[in-house]
MARBA-3410 file (N, C-alpha, C, O; in Angstrom, 1 decimal):
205
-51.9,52.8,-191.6,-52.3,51.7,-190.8,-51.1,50.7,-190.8,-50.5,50.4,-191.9 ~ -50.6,50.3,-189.6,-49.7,48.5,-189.4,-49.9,48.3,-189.8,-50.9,48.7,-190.3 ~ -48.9,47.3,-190.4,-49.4,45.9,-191.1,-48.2,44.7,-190.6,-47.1,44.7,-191.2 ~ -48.4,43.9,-189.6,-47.3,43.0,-188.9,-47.3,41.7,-189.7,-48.5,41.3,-190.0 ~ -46.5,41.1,-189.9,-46.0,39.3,-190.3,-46.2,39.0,-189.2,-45.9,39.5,-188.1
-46.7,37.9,-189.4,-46.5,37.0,-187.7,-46.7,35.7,-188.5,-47.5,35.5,-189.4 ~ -45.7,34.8,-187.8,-45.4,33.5,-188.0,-45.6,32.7,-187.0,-44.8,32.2,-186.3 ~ -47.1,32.6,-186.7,-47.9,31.5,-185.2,-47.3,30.3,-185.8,-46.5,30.1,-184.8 ~ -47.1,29.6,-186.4,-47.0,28.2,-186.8,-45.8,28.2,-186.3,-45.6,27.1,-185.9 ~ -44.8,28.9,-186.0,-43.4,28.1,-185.3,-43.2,28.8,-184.5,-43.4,30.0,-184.8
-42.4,28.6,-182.8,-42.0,29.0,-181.7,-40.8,29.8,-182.0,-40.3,30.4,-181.0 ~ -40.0,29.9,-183.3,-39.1,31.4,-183.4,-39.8,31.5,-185.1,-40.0,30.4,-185.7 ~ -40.1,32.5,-185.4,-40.6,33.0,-186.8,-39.3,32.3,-187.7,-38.1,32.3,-187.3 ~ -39.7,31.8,-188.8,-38.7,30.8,-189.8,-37.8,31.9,-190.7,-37.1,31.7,-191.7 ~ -38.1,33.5,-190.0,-37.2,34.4,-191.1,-36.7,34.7,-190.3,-35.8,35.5,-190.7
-36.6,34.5,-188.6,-36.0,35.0,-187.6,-35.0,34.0,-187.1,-34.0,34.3,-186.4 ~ -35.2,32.7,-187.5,-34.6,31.7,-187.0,-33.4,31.4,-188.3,-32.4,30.9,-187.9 ~ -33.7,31.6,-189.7,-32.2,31.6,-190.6,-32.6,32.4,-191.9,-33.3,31.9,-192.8 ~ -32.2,33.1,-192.0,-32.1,34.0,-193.7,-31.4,33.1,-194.9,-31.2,33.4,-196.1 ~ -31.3,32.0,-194.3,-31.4,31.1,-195.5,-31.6,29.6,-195.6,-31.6,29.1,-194.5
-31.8,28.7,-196.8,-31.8,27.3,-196.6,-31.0,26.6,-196.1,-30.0,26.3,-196.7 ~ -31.4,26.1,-194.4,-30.6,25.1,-194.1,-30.3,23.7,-193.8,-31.1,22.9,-193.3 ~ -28.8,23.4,-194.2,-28.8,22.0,-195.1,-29.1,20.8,-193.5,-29.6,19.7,-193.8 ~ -28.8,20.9,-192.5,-29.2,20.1,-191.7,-30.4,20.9,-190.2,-30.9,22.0,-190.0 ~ -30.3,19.9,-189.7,-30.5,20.1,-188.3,-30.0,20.8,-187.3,-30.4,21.6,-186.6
-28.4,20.1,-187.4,-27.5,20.6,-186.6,-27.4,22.6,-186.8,-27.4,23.4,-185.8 ~ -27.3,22.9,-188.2,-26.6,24.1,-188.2,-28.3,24.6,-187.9,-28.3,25.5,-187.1 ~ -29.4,24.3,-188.2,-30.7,25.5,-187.8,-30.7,25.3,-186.3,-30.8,26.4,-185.7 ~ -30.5,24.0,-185.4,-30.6,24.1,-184.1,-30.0,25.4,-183.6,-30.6,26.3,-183.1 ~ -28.5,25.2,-183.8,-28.1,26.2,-183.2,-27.9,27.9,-183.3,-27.3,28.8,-182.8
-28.7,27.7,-184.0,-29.0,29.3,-185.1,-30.4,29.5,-184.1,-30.5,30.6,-183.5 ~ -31.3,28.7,-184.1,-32.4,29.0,-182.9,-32.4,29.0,-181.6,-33.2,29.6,-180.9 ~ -31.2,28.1,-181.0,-30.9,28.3,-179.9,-30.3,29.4,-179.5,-30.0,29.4,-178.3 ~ -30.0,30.6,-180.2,-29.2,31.7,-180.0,-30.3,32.7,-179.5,-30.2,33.4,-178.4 ~ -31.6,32.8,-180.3,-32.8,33.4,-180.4,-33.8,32.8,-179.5,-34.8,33.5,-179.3
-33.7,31.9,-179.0,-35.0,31.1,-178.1,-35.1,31.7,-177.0,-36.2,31.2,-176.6 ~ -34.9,32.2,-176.4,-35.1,32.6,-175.0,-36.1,34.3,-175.4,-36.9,34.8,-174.6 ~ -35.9,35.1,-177.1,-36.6,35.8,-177.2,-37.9,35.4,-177.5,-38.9,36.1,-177.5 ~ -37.9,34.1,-177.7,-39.8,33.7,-178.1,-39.9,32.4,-177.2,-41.0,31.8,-177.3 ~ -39.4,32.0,-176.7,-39.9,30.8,-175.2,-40.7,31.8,-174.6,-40.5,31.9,-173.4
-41.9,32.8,-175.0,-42.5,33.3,-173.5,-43.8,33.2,-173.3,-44.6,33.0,-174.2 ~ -44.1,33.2,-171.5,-45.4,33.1,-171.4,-46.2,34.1,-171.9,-45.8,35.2,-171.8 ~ -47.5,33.8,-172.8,-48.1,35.1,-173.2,-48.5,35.9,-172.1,-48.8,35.4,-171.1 ~ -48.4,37.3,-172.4,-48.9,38.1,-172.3,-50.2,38.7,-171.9,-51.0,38.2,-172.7 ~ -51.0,39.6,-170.8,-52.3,39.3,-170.4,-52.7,40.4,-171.5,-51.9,41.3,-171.5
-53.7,40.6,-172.5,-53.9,41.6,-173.7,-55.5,42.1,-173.1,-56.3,41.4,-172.5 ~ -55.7,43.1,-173.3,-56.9,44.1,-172.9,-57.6,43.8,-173.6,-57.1,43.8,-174.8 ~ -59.2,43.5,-173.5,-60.3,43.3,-174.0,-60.1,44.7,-175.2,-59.8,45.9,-174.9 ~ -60.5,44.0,-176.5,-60.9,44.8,-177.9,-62.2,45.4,-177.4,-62.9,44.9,-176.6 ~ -62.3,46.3,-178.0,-63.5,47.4,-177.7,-64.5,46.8,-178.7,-64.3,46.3,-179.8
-65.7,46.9,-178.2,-66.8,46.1,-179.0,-66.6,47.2,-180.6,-66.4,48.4,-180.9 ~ -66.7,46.4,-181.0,-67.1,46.8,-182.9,-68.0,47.6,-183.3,-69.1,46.9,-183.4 ~ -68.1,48.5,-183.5,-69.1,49.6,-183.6,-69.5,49.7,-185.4,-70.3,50.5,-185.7 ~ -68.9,49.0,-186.3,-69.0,49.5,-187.3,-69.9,48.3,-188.0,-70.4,47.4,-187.4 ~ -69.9,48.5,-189.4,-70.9,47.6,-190.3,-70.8,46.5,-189.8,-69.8,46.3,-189.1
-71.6,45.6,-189.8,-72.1,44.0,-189.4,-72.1,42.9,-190.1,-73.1,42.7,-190.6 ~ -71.0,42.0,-190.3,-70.9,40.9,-191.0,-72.0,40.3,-191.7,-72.7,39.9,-190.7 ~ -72.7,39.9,-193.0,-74.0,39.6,-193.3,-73.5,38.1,-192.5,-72.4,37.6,-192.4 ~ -75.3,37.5,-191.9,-75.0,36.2,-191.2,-75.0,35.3,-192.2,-75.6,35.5,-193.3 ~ -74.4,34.4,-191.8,-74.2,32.9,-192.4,-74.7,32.0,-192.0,-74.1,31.4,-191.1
-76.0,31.5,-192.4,-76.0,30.0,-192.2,-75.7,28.8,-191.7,-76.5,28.0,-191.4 ~ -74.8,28.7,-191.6,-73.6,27.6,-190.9,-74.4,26.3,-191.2,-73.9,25.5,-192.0 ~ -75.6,25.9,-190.6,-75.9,24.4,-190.5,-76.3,24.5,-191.9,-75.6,23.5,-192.3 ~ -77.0,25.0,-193.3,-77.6,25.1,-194.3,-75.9,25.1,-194.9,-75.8,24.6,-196.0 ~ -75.2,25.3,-194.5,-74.0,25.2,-195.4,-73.0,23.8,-195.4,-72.4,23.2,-196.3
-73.2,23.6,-194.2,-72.7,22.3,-193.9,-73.3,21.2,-194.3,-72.5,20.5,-194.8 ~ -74.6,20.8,-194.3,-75.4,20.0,-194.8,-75.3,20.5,-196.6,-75.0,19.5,-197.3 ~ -75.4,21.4,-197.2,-75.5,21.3,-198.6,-73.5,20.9,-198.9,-73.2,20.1,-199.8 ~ -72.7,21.2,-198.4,-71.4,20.6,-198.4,-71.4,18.7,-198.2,-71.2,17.7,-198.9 ~ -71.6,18.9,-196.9,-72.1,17.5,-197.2,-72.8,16.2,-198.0,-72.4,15.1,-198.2
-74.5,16.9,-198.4,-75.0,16.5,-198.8,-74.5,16.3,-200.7,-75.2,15.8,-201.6 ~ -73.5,16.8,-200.9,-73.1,16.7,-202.2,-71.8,16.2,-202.1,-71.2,16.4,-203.2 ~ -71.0,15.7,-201.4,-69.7,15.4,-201.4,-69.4,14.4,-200.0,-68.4,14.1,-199.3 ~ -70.3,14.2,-200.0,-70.9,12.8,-198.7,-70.0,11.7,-198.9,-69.4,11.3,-197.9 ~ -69.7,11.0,-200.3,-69.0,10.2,-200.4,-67.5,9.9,-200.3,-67.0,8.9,-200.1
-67.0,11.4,-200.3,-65.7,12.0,-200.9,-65.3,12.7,-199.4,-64.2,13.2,-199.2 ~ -66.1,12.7,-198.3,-66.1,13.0,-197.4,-66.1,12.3,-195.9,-66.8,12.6,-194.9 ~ -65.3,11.5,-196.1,-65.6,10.3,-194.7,-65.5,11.4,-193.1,-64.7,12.2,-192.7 ~ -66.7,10.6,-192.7,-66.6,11.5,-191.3,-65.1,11.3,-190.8,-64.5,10.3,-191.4 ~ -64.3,12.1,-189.7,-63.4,11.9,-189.0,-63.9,11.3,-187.7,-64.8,11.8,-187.1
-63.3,10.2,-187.3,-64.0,9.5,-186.1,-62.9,9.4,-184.9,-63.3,9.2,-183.8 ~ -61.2,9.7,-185.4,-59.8,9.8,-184.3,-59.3,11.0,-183.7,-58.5,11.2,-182.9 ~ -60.5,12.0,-184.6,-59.4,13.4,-183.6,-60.9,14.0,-183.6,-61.9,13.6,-184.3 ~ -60.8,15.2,-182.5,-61.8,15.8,-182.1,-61.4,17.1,-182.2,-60.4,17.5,-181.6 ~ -62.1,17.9,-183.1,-61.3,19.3,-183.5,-61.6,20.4,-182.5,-62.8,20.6,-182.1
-60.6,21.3,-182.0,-61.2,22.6,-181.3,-60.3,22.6,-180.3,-60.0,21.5,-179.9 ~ -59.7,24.0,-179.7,-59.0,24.1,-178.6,-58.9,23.1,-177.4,-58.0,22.3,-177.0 ~ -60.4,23.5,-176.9,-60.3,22.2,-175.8,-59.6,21.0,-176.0,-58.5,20.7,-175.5 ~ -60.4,20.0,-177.0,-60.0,19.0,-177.6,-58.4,19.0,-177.8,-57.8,17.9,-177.5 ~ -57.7,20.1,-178.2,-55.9,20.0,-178.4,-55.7,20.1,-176.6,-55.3,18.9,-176.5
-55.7,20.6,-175.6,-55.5,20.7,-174.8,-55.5,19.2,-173.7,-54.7,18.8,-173.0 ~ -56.9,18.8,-174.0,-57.0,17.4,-173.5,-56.2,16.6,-173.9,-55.6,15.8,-173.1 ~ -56.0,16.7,-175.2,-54.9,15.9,-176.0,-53.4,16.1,-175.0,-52.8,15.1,-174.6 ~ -53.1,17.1,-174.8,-52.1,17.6,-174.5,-52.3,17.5,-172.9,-51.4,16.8,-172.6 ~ -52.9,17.9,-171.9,-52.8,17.9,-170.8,-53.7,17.3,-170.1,-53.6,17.3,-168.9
-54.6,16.7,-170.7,-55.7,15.8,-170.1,-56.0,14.6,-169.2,-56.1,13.4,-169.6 ~ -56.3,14.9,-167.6,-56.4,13.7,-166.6,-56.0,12.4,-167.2,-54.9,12.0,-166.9 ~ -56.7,11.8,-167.9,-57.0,10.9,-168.1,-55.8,10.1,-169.6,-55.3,8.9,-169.3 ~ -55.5,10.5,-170.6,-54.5,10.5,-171.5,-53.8,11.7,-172.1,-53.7,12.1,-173.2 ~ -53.7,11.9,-171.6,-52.8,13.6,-171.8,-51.5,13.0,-171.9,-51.1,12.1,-171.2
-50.7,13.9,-173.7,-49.1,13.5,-173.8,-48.9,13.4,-172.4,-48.9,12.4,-171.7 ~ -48.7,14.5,-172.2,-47.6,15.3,-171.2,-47.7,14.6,-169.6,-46.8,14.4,-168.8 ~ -49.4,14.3,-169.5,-49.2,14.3,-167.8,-49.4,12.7,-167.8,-49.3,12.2,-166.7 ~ -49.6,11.5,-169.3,-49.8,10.1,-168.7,-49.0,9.7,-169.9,-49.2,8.5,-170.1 ~ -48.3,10.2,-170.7,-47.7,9.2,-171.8,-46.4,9.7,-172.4,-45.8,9.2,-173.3
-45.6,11.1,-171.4,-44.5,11.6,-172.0,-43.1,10.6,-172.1,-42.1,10.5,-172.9 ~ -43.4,9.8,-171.0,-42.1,9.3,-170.2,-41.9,8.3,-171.6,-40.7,7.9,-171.7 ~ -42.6,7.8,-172.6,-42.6,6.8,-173.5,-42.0,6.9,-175.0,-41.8,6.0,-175.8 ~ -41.9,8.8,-175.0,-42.3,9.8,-176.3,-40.5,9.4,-176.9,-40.3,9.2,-178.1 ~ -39.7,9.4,-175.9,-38.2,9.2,-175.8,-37.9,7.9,-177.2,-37.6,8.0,-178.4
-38.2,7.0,-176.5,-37.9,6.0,-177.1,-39.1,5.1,-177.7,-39.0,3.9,-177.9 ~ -40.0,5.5,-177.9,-41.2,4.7,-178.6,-41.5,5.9,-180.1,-42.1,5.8,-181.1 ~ -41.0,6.5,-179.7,-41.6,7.4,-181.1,-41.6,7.2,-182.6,-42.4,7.7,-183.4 ~ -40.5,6.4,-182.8,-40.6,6.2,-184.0,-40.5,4.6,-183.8,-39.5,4.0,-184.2 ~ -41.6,4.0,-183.3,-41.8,2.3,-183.3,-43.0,2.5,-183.6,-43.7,3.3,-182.9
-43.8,1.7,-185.2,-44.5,2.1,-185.9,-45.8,1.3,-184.7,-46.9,1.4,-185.0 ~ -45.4,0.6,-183.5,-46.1,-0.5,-182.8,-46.2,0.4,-181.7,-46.7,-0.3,-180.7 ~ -45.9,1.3,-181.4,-46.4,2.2,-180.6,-46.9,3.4,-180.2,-46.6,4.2,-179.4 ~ -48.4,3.4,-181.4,-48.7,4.8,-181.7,-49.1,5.7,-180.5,-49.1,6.9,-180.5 ~ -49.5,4.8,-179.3,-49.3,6.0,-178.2,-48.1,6.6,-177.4,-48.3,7.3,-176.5
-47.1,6.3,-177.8,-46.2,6.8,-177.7,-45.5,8.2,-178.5,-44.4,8.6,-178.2 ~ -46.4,8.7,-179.5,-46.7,10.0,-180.3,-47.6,10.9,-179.1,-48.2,10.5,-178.2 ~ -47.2,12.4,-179.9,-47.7,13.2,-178.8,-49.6,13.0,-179.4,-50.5,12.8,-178.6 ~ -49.7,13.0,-180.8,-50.9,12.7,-181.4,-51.8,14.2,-181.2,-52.9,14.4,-180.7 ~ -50.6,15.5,-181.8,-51.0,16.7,-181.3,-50.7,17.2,-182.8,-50.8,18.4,-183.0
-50.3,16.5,-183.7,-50.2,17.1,-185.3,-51.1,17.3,-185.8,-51.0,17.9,-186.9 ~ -52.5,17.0,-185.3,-53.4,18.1,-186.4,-54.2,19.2,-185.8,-55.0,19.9,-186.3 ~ -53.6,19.2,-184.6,-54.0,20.4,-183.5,-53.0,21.2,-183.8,-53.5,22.3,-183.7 ~ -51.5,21.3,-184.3,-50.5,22.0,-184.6,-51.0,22.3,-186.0,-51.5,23.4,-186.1 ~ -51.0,21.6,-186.8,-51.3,22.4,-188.4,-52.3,23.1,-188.7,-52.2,24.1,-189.4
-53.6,22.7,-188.1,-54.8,23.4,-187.9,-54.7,24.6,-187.3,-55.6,25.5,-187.4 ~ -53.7,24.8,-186.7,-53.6,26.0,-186.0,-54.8,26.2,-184.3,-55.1,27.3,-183.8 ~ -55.2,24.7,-183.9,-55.9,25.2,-182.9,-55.3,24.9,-181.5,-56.1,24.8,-180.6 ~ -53.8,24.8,-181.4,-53.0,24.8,-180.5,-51.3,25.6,-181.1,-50.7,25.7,-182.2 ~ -51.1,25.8,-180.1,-49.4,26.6,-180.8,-48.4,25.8,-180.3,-48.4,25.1,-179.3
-47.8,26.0,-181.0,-46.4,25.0,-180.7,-45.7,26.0,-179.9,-44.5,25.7,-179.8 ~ -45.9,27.0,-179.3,-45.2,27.6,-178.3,-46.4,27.4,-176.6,-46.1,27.4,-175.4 ~ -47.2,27.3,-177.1,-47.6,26.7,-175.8,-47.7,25.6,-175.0,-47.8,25.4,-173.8 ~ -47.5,24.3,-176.4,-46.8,23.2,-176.2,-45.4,22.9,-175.9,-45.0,21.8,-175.6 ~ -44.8,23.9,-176.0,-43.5,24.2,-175.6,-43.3,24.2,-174.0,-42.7,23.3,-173.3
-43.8,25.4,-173.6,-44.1,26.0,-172.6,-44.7,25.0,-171.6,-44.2,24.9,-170.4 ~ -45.7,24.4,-171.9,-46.1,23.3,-170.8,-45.2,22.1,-170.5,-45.2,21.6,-169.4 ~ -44.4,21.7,-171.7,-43.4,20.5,-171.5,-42.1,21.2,-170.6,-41.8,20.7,-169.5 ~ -41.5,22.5,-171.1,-41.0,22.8,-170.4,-41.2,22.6,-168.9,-40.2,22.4,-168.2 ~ -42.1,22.6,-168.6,-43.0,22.7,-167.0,-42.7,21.4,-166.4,-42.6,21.2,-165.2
-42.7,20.5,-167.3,-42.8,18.8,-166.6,-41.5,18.4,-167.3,-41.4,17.3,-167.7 ~ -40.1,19.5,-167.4,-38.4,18.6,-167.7,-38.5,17.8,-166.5,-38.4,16.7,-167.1 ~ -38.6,17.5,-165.6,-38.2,17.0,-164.1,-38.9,15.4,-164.5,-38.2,14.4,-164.3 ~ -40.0,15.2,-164.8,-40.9,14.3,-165.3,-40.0,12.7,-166.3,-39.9,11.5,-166.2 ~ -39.8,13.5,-167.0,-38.8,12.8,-168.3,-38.2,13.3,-168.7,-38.5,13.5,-169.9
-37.1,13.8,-168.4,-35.8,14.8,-169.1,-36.0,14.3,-171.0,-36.7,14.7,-171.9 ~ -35.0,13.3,-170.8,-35.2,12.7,-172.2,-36.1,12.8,-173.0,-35.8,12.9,-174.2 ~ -37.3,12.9,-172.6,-38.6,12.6,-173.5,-39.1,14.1,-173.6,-39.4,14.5,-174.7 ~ -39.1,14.7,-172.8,-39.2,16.5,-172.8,-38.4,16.5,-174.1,-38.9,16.4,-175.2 ~ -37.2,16.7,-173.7,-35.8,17.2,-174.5,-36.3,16.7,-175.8,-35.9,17.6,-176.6
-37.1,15.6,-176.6,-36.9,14.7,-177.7,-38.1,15.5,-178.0,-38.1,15.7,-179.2 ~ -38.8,15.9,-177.7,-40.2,16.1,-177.9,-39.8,18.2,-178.4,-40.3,18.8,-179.5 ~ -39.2,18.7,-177.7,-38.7,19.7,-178.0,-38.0,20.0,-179.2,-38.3,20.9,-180.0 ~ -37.2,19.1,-179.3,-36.3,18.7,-180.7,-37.1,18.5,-181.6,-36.9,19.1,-182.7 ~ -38.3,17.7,-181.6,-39.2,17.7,-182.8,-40.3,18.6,-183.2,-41.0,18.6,-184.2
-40.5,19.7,-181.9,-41.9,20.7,-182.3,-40.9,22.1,-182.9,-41.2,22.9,-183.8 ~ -39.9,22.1,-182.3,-38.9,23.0,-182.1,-38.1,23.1,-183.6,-38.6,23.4,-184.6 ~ -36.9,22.8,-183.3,-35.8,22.2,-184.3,-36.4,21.1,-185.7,-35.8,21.5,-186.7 ~ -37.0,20.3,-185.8,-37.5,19.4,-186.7,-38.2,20.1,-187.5,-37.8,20.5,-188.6 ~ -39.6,20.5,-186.7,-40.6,21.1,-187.5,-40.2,22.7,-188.0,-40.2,23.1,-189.2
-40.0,23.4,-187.2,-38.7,24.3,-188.0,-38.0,24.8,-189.2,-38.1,25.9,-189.7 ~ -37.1,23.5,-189.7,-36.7,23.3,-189.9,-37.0,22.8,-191.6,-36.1,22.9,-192.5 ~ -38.6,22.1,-191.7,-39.1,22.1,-192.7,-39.6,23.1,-193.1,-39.0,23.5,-194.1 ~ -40.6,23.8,-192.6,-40.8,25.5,-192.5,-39.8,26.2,-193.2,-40.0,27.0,-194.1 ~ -38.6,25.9,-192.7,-37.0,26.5,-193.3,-37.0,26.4,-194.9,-37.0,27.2,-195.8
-37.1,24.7,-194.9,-36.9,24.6,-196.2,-38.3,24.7,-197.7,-38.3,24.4,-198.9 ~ -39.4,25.2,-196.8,-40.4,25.6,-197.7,-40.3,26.9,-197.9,-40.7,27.4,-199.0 ~ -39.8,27.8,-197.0,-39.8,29.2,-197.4,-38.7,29.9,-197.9,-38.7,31.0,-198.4 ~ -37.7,29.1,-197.8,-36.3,29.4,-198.8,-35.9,28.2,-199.9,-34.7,28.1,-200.4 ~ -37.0,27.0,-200.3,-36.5,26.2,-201.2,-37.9,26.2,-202.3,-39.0,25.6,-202.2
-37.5,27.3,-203.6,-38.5,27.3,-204.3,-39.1,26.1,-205.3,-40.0,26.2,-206.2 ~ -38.3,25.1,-205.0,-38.6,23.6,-205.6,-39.2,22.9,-204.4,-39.2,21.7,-204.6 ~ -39.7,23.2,-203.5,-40.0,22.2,-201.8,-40.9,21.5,-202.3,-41.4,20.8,-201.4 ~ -41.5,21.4,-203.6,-42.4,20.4,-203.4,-42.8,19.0,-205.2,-43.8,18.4,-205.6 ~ -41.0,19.4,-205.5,-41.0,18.2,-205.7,-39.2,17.8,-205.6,-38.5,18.3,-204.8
-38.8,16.9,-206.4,-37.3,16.7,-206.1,-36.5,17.2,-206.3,-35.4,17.1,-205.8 ~ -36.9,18.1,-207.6,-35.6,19.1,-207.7,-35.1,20.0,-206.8,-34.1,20.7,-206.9 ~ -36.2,19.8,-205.4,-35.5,20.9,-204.4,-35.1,19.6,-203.6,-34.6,20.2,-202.6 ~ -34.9,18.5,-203.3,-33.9,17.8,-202.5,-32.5,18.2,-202.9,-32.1,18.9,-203.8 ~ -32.0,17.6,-202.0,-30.2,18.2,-202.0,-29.7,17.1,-203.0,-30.1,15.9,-203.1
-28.8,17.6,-203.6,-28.0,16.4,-204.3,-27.8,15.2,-204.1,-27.9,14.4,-205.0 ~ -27.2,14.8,-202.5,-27.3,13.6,-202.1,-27.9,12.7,-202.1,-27.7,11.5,-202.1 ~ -28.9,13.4,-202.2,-30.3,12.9,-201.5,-31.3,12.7,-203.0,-32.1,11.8,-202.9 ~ -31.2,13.3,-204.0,-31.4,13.0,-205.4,-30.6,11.3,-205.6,-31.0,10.3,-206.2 ~ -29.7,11.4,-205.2,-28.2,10.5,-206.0,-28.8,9.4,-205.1,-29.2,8.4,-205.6
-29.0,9.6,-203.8,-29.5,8.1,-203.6,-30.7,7.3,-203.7,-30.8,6.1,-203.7 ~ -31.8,8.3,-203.9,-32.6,7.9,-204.4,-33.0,7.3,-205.9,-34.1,6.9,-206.2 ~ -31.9,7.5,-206.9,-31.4,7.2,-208.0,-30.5,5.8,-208.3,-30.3,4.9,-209.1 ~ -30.1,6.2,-207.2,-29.3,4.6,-207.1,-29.9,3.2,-206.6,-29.6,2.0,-206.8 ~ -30.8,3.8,-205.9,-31.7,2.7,-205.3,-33.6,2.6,-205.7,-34.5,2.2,-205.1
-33.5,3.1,-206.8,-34.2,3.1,-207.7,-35.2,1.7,-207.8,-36.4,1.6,-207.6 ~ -34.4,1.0,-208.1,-34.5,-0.1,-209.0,-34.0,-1.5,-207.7,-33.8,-2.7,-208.1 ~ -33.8,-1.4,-206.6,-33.7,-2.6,-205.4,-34.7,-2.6,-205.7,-35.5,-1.9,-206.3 ~ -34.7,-4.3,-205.0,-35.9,-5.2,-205.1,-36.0,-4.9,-203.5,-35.1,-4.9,-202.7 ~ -37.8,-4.8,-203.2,-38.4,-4.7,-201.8,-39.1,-5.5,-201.4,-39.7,-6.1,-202.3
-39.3,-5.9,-200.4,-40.3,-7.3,-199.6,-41.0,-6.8,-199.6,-42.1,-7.3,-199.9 ~ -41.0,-5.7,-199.2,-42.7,-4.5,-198.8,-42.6,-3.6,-199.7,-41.4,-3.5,-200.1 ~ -43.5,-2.7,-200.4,-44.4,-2.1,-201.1,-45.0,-0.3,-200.2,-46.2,-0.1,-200.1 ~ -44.6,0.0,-200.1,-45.7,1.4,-199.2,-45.7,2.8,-200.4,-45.0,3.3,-201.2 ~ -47.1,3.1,-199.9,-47.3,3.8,-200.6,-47.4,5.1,-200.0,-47.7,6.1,-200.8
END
């Protein structure tokens, strides 16, 4: 029997895009720009799976599970009341009449993105991306569709589903410290060492 890797979470697979840890942006951009044109594609139409003929999943409960989950961890568990989980929901997010990134809020993505006073100016498609209930190659693929719209804001928005996020991926699967500081780069140790000890007006946690 196959057995295939597949890397859904990024628009070029992170072992296809560099065989090793890289120290910026610059050098992974252009290492995926080489390869992009083999995974920018529209999917593919795939043939209905043949109904399942073999043993039968024992059923689950679902509502008896969710409620005894709940009912014990109620406290520890604040409902979600800002995102609405499930394909559709990522899609509306993303292409929807009404507030959709793409078709009523792209042109803003450019230069409001990182103004902490402009949260709709975010695509507000990151827990639809991590969750896995939208792909970052289909998000790709539809901005593509609307460059003519906001060049800039397309282009910026690519750079960060693309190249950015990437990029971290990069450095969790070839940095076996990624998750605390001994995998930061030297620099980047040294200055946070040096600035240690400034005094701050603000506090964040």
């Amino acid at each position: 029997m196959a057995v295939h890797q597949v890397d859904a979470h990024n628009l070029v697979p992170v072992w296809a895009a560099s065989g090793k840890l890289e120290y910026s942006a610059k050098t992974f951009r252009g290492k995926v720009s080489k390869v992009m044109d083999e995974y920018l594609l529209e999917y593919p139409e795939l043939p209905a799976l043949m109904p399942w003929d073999g043993e039968q999943p024992v059923d689950v409960d679902w509502d008896a599970l969710i409620y005894r989950i709940c009912s014990s961890e109620a406290e520890n568990m604040p409902e979600i009341d800002w995102c609405e989980p499930g394909e559709a929901a990522a899609m509306e997010v993303l292409l929807g009449s009404k507030d959709g990134f793409l078709t009523k809020r792209i042109k803003n993505y450019d230069m409001g993105r990182n103004d902490p006073t402009k949260p709709r100016a975010l695509s507000c498609l990151s827990p639809y991306l991590h969750f896995g209930h939208i792909s970052a190659q289909q998000c790709a693929l539809e901005a593509k569709k609307r460059l003519h719209l906001s060049p800039k804001s397309v282009d910026a928005f690519l750079e960060e589903l693309i190249i950015r996020k990437g990029l971290a991926d990069n450095f969790c699967y070839y940095q076996p410290h990624y998750d605390s500081l001994a995998g930061a780069w030297e620099w980047a140790r040294k200055t946070l060492m040096d600035h240690a000890a400034d005094k701050r007006e603000h506090i964040y946690t």
